[in-house]
RODO-78484 format. One record per residue (C-alpha): residue number from 1; residue in three letters; z, y, x negated. Coordinates in nm, 4 decimals, m for minus. Example, Ala and Ser with C-alpha at 12.3 -4.5 7.8 and 13.67 -1.06 7.14 Angstrom:
BEGIN
PT resi resn       up    north     east
PT    1  Ala   0.7800  m0.4500  m1.2300
PT    2  Ser   0.7140  m0.1060  m1.3670
This chain:
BEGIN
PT resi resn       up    north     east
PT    1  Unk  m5.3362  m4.2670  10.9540
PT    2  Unk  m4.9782  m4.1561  10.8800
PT    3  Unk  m4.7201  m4.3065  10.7146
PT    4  Unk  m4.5079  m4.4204  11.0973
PT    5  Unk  m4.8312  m4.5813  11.1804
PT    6  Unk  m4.7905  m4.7857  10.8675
PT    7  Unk  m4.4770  m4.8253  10.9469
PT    8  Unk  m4.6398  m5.0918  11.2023
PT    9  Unk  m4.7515  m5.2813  10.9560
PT   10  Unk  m4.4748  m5.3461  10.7779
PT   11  Unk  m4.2750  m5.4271  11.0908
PT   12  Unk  m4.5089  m5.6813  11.1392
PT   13  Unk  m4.4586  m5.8469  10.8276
PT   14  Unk  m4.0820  m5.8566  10.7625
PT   15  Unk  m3.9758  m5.8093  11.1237
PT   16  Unk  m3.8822  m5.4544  11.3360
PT   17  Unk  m3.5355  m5.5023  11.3395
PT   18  Unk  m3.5603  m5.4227  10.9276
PT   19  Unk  m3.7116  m5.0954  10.9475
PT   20  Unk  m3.5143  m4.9354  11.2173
PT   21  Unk  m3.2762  m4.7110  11.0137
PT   22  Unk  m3.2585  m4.5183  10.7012
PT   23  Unk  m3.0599  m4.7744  10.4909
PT   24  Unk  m3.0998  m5.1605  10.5165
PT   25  Unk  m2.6917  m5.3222  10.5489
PT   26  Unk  m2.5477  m5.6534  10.4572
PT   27  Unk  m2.1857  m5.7626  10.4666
PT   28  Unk  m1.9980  m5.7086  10.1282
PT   29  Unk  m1.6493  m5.8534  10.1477
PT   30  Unk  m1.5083  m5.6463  10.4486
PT   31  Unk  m1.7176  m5.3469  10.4553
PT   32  Unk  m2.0935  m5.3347  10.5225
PT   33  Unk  m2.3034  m5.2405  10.1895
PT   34  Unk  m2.6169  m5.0219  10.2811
PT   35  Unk  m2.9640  m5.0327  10.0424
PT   36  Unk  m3.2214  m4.7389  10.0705
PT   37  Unk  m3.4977  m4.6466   9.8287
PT   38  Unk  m3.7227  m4.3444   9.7891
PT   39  Unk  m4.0618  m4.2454   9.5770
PT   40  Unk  m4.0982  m3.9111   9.4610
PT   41  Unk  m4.4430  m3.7692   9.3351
PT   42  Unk  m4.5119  m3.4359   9.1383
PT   43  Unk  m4.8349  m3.3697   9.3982
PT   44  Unk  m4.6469  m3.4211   9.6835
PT   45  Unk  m4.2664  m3.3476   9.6203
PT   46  Unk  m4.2214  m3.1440   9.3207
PT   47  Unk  m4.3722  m2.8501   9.3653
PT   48  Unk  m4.4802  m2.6056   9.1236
PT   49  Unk  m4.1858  m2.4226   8.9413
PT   50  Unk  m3.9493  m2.7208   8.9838
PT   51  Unk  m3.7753  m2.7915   8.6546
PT   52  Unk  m3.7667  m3.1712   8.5590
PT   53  Unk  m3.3621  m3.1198   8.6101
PT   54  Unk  m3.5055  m3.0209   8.9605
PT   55  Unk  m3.6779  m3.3257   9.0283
PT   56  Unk  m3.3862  m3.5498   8.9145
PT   57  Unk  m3.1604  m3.3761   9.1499
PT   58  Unk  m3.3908  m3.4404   9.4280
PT   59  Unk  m3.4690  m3.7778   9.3648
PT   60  Unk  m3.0850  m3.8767   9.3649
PT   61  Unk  m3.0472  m3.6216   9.6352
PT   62  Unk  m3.2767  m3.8036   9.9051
PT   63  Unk  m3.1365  m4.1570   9.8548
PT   64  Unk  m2.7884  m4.0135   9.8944
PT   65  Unk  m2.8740  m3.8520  10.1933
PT   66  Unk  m3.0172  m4.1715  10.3752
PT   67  Unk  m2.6813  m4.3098  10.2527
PT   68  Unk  m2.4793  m4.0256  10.4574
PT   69  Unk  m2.6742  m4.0798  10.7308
PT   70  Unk  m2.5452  m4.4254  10.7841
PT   71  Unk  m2.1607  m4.2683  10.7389
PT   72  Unk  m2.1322  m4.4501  10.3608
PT   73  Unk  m2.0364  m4.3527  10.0722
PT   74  Unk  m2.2620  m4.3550   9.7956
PT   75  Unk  m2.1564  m4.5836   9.5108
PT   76  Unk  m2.4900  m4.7098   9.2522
PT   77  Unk  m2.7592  m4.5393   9.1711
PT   78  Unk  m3.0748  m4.7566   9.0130
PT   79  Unk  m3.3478  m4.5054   8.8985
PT   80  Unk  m3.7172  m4.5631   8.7609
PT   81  Unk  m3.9356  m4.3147   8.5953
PT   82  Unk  m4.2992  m4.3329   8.5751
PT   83  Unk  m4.3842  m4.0208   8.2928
PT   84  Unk  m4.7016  m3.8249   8.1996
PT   85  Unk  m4.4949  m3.6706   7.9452
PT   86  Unk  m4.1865  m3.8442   7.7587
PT   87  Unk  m4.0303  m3.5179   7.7679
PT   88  Unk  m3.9648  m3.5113   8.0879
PT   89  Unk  m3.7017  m3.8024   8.1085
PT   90  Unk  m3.3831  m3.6132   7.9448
PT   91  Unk  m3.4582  m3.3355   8.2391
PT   92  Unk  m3.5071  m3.5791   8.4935
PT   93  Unk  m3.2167  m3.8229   8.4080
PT   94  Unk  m2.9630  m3.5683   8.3798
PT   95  Unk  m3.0724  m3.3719   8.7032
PT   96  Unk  m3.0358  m3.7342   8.8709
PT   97  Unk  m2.6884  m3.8223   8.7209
PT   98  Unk  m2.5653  m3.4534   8.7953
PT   99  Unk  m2.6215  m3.5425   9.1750
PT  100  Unk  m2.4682  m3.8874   9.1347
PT  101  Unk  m2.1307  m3.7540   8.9739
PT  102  Unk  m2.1512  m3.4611   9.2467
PT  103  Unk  m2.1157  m3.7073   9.5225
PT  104  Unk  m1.9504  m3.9713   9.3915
PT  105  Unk  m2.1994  m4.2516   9.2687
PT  106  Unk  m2.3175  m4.3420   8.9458
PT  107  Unk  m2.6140  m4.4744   8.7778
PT  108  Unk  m2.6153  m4.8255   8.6818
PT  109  Unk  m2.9690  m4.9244   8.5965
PT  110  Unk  m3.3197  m4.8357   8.6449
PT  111  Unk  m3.6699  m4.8670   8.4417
PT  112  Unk  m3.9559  m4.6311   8.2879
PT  113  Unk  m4.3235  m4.6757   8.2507
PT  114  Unk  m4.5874  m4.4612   8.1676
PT  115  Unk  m4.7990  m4.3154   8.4611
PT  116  Unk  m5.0682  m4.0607   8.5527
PT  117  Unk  m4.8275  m3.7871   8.7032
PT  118  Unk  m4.4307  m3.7890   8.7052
PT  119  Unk  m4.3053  m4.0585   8.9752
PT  120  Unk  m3.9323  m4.1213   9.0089
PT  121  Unk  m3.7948  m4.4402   9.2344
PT  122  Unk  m3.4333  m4.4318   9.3540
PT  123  Unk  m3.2466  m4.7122   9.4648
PT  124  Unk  m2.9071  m4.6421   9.6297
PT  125  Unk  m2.6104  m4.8620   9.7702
PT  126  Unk  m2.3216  m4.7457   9.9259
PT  127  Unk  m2.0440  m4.8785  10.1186
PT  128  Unk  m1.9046  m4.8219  10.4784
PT  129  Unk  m1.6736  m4.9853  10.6814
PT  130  Unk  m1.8215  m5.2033  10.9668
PT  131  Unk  m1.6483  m4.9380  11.2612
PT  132  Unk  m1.7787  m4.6484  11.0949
PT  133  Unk  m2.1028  m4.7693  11.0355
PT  134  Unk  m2.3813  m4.5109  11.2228
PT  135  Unk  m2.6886  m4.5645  11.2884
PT  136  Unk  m2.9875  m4.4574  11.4578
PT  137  Unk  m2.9483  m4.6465  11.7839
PT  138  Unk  m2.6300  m4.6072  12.0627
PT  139  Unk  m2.6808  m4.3172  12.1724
PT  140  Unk  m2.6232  m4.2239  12.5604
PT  141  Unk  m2.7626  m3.9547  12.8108
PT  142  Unk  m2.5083  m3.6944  12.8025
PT  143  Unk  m2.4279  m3.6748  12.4221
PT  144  Unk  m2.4518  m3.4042  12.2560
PT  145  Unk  m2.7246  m3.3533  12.0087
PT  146  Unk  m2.6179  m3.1535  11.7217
PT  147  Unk  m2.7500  m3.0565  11.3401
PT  148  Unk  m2.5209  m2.9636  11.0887
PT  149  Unk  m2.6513  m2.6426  10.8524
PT  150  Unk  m2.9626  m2.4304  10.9299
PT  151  Unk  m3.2985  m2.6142  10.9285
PT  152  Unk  m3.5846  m2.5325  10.8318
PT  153  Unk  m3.4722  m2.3313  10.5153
PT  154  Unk  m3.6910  m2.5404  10.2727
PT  155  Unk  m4.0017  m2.4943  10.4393
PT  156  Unk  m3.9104  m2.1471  10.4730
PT  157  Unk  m3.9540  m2.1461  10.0884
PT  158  Unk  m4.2670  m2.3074  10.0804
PT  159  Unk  m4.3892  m2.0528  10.3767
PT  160  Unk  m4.3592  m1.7724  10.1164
PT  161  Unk  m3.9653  m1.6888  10.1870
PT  162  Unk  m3.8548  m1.7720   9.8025
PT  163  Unk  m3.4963  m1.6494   9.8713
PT  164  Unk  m3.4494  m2.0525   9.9926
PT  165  Unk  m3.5423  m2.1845   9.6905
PT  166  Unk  m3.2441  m2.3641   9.6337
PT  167  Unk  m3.2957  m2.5286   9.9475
PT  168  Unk  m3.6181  m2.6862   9.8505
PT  169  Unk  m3.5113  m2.7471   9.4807
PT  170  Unk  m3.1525  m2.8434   9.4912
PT  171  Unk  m3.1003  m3.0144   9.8297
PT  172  Unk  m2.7484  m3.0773   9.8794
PT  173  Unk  m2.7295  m3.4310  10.0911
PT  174  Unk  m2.4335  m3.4390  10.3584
PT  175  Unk  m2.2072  m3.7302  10.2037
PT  176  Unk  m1.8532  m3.5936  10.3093
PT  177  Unk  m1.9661  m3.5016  10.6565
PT  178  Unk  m2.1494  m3.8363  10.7205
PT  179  Unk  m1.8291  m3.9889  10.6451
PT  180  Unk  m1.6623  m3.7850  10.8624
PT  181  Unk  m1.9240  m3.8098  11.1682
PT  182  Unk  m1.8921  m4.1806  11.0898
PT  183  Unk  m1.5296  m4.2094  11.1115
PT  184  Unk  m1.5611  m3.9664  11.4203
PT  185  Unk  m1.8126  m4.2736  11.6226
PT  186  Unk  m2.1362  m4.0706  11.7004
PT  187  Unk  m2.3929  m4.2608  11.8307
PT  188  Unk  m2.6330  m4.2360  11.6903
PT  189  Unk  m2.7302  m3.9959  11.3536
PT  190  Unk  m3.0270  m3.9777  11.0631
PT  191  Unk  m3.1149  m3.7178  10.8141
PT  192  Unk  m3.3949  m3.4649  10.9363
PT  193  Unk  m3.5965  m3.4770  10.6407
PT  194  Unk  m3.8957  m3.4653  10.8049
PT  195  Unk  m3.7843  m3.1788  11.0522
PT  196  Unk  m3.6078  m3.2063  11.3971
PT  197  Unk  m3.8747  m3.2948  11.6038
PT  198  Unk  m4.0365  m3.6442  11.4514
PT  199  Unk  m3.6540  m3.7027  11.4023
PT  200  Unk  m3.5881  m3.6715  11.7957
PT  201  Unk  m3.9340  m3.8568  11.8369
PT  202  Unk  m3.7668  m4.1546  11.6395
PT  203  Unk  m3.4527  m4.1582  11.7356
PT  204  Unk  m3.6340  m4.1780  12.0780
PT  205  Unk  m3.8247  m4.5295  11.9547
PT  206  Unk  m3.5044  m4.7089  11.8782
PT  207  Unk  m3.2981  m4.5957  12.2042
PT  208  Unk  m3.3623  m4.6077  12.5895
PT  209  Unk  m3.3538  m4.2351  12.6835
PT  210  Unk  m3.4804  m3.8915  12.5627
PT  211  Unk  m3.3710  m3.5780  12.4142
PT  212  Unk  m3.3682  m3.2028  12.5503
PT  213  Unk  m3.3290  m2.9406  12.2868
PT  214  Unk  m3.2219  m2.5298  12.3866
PT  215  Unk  m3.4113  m2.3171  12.1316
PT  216  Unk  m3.1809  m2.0636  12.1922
PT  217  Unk  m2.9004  m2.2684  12.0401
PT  218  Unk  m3.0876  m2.3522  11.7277
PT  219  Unk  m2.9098  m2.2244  11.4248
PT  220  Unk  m3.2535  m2.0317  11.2133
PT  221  Unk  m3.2812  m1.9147  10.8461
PT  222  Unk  m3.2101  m1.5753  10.8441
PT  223  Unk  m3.4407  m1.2663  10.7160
PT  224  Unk  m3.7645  m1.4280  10.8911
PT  225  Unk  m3.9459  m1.3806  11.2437
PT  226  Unk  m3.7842  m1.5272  11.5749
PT  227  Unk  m4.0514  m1.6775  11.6707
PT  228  Unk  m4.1570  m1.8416  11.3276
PT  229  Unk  m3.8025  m1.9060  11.2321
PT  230  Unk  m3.7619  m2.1148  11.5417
PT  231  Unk  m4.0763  m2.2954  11.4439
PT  232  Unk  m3.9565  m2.3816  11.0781
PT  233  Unk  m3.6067  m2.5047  11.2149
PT  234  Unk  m3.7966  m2.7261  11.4578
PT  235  Unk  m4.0620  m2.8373  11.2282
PT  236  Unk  m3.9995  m2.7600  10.8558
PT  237  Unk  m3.9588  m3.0808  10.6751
PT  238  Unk  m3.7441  m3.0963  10.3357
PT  239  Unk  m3.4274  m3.0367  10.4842
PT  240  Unk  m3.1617  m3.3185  10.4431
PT  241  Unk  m2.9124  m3.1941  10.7269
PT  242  Unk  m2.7654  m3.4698  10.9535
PT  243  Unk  m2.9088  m3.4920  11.2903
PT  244  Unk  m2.6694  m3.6660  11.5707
PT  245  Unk  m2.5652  m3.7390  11.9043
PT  246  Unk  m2.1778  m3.7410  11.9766
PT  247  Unk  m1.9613  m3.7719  12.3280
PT  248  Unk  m1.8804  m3.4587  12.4352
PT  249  Unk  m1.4570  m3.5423  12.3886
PT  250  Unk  m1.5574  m3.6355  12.0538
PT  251  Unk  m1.6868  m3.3133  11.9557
PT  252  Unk  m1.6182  m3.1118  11.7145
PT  253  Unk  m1.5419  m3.2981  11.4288
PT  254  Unk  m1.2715  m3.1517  11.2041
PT  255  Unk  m1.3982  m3.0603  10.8764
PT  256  Unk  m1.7698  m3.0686  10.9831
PT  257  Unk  m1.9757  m2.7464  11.0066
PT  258  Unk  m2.2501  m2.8437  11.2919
PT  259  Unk  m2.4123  m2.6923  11.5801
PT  260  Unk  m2.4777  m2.8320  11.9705
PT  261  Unk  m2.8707  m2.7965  12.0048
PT  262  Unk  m2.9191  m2.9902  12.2901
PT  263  Unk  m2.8158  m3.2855  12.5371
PT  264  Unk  m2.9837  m3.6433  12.5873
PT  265  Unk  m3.0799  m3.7469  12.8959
PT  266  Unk  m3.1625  m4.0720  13.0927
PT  267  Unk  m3.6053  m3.9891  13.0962
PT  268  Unk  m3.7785  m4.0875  12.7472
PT  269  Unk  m3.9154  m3.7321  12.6511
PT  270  Unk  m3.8687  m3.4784  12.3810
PT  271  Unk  m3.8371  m3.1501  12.5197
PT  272  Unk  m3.7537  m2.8060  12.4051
PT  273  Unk  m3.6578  m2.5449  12.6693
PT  274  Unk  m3.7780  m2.7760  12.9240
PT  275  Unk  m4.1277  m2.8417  12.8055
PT  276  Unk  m4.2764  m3.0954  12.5695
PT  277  Unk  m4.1748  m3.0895  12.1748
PT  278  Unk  m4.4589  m3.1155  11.9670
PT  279  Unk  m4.4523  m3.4088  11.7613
PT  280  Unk  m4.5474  m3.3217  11.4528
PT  281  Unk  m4.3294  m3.2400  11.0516
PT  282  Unk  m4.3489  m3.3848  10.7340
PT  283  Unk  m4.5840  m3.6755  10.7360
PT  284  Unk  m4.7814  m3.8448  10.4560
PT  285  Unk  m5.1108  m3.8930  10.5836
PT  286  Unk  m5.4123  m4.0932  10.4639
PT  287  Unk  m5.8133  m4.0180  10.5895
């Protein structure tokens, strides 16, 4: 059992069309105000070396990056700490409100309870207007699929490449460029936090056509193996690039650093170089 088959679950309980994109949205005065939350763990997100200034960072860094992905600007922060060791929260608090003031939100609330390893909950609301708004679905066969920086450089680090660290520890969310790509009318875009593929694979549930990706286009972190690099940019989770689909006359987008990878077309399938994509990255699983 993984954590999109759960997903199912929860669908049926509060309804599919509230778990279809990476921030829930509700009108606020003439914009649209989007809502995301994320739970970090020390076993399965902080990994060893991470400084608690680390894991603040991150934990701000992931909410804001769902935030991007909807074309918003990040505005609140609301942050809860479960500790194993009170010294922990003066690292973790300032690492989160370091990100915050980096992109533009700040922290407004939050909570802290004692617990058996170090657990951090963002909440984060930002603020789009409604004909910027992206989001997952409206995309069309013959966009352009395109990723802005070089994925897979996080699990590069984790592979035993430790000249990406910062990539892993200090993720840098894409808030000016989802603005941008918002104001710019992809059609459709999401983080690829869990690595290109189960990105393509659910951008694929939402829409009515498929995506075909050229590995030879793929933009790879340097120093490491063709063939392996091109399976950590396909694959690799922990990378919070933005992952979209644009019209060709729309592309590029001035002040937006991203790369064509591929094209959609009309039949629902992933494939890379004309064969079937794996589907398989980051997943929390359970036996």
């Amino acid at each position: 059992m993984d954590d999109r088959e759960l997903l199912n679950v929860v669908m049926g309980i509060v309804g599919k069309d509230r778990c279809l994109d990476d921030c829930a949205e509700f009108t606020c005065g003439g914009q649209v105000m989007v809502v995301t939350t994320d739970m970090l763990h020390r076993s399965t997100d902080f990994v060893p070396g991470m400084t608690d200034w680390q894991a603040g960072w991150m934990s701000a860094a992931v909410t804001l990056s769902d935030i991007a992905s909807m074309g918003a600007a990040p505005k609140y922060l609301l942050i809860a700490v479960g500790l194993d060791d009170w010294k922990s929260l003066a690292g973790v608090m300032q690492g989160a409100k370091d990100c915050c003031t980096r992109y533009g939100a700040e922290i407004i609330g939050g909570d802290i309870d004692r617990h058996g390893e170090l657990t951090v909950v963002t909440t984060g609301l930002g603020l789009v207007d409604r004909k910027d708004i992206a989001r997952r679905s409206g995309t069309w066969p013959g966009d352009l699929i395109c990723i802005t920086g070089i994925p897979g450089q996080a699990q590069a680090w984790l592979d035993g490449y430790h000249q990406f660290e910062k990539f892993l520890f200090e993720p840098q969310p894409r808030v000016e460029e989802g603005q941008a790509l918002g104001k710019a009318g992809v059609s459709a875009m999401m983080d690829d936090s869990d690595g290109i593929a189960l990105s393509l694979y659910d951008l694929m549930s939402v829409n009515d056509c498929g995506f075909s990706i050229d590995s030879s286009k793929l933009p790879l972190p340097a120093g490491i193996p063709p063939a392996q690099a091109r399976e950590l940019a396909l694959y690799g989770g922990g990378d919070y690039e933005l992952l979209f689909t644009i019209a060709p006359d729309r592309f590029p987008v001035a002040g937006v650093e991203a790369t064509v990878i591929g094209i959609v077309v009309p039949e629902k399938t992933v494939t890379v170089d004309g064969q079937p994509l794996d589907k398989r990255g980051y997943q929390h699983r359970w036996e």
